[in-house]
C-alpha positions, 0 to 999 in steps of 0.5 A: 641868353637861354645857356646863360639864364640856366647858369644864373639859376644853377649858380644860385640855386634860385629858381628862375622866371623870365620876365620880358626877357630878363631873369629874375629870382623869386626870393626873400630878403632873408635869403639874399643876406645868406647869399651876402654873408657867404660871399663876404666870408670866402678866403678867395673870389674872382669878382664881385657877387652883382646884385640888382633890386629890379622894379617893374621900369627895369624890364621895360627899359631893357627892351629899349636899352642893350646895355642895361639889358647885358648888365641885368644879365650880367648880375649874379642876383636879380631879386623882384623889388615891388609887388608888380615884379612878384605878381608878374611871376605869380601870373607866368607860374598860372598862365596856360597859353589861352588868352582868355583863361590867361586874362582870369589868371591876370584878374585872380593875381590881381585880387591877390595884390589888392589883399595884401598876400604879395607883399610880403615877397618882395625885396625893398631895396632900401630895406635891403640896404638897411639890413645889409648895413646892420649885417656889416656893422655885426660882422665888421664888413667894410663898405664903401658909399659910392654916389649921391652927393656929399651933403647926403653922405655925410648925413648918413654917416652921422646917422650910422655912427649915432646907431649903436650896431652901426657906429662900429663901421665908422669909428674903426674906419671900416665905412668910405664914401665918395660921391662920383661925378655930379652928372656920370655922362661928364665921367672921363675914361682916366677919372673913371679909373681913379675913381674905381681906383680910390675903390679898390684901395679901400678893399671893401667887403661892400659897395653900394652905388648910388648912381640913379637908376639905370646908370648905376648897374650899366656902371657896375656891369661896365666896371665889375671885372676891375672892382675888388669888392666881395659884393656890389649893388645899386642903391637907387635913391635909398641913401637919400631915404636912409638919411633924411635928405631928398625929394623922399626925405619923409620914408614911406610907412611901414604898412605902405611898404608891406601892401605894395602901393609904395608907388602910389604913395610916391604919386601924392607926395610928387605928382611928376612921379605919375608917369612912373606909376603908369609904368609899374602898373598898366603898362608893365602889366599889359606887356607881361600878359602881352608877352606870349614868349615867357 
């Protein structure tokens, strides 16, 4: 797994920390669009770029999940999505291998966070879909949803053609939704292959999946060599956000975003969400400073 961290890190340019096991690229937004427009405007490509937004629940499902792990491996991209990812990094570049002198690099990370100065650095996933979709409609991309539910998609189509920069991608016939399968575990091998199928007609520059967390990326890494699109990333829950519908039908303020706590914010709205912010904070934080590997 080292070999092929080096080659990510080589392939991108980007540098490289490994958090539990899995690389990660410190970047911004602005620069995973560059990475984007640069595979959408080459003549030829051998398989999609795989980018993955990763919040602090990837790494602690990767310990658990082979599969996913190999998929986060597999991605050409792996970008922080939350302060918690960025403030693991900040903590790795500090460490100096002294439990005690590491735990006060924790603590000075830590009143990093609460002052707002890592925000900045992380990449929102639903914010990335949002530029990439104002990117699409700028340079006429073509991009195909895939995933949610048809209520979802068409609400969001109707938002897209209602904007002035995005209603191109519709009435040029360059957006394409599907779906899937209501539970992808009742997926069978035969409507898989016309699923991907129905993809690959359309020829999309982009495809966004929206499968839920987890299941989409194992689903992209599982599919990517038959997938002939330029790029391909999971969405997670952000075509719910974008359209308006769903358990997150109200977005997160702006300044919720930029001070990270938009998992705390998560928590007021749905208290079943607890048991994930108990995740992206102490326990993540206790298994990076815990892990004496990195």
């Amino acid at each position: 797994m080292g070999d092929r961290v080096e080659a990510k890190s080589a392939k991108t340019g980007l540098k490289i920390h490994t958090i539990l096991g899995v690389p990660v690229s410190g970047t911004s937004t602005d620069t995973v669009l560059t990475k984007i427009e640069a595979q959408c405007t080459k003549k030829a490509f051998k398989k999609p770029f795989f980018i993955v937004t990763a919040y602090s629940e990837f790494f602690l499902e990767a310990q658990k999940d082979l599969g996913f792990k190999n998929a986060l491996f597999e991605a050409d991209l792996v970008v922080p999505d939350g302060v918690s990812v960025v403030a693991a990094m900040d903590y790795q570049d500090q460490r100096l291998g002294v439990w005690w002198r590491d735990l006060g690099a924790g603590l000075r990370v830590g009143l990093r966070i609460l002052k707002g100065e890592l925000s900045g650095r992380t990449v929102v996933g639903v914010r990335l879909v949002e530029k990439i979709l104002e990117l699409a409609g700028e340079k006429k991309w073509r991009v195909f949803l895939l995933g949610s539910d048809k209520d979802t998609l068409t609400k969001l189509k109707f938002k897209i053609k209602g904007s002035d920069y995005l209603a191109g991608l519709v009435d040029s016939g360059k957006l394409e939704s599907d779906p899937g399968p209501i539970r992808l575990s009742d997926l069978s091998y035969s409507d898989n292959e016309k699923l991907v199928k129905k993809v690959n007609n359309f020829k999309p520059d982009i495809l966004l999946v929206a499968f839920g967390r987890f299941k989409q990326e194992k689903w992209i890494w599982q599919n990517l060599s038959k997938i002939n699109a330029r790029v391909v990333m999971g969405v997670g829950s952000s075509f719910d956000e974008l359209s308006g519908r769903g358990k997150w039908v109200t977005p997160a303020p702006l300044w919720v975003e930029k001070m990270g706590l938009k998992w705390l914010w998560r928590v007021t709205k749905d208290p079943k969400h607890l048991r994930r912010a108990w995740n992206a904070f102490p326990v993540f934080a206790w298994k990076v400073f815990a892990d004496r590997k990195a």
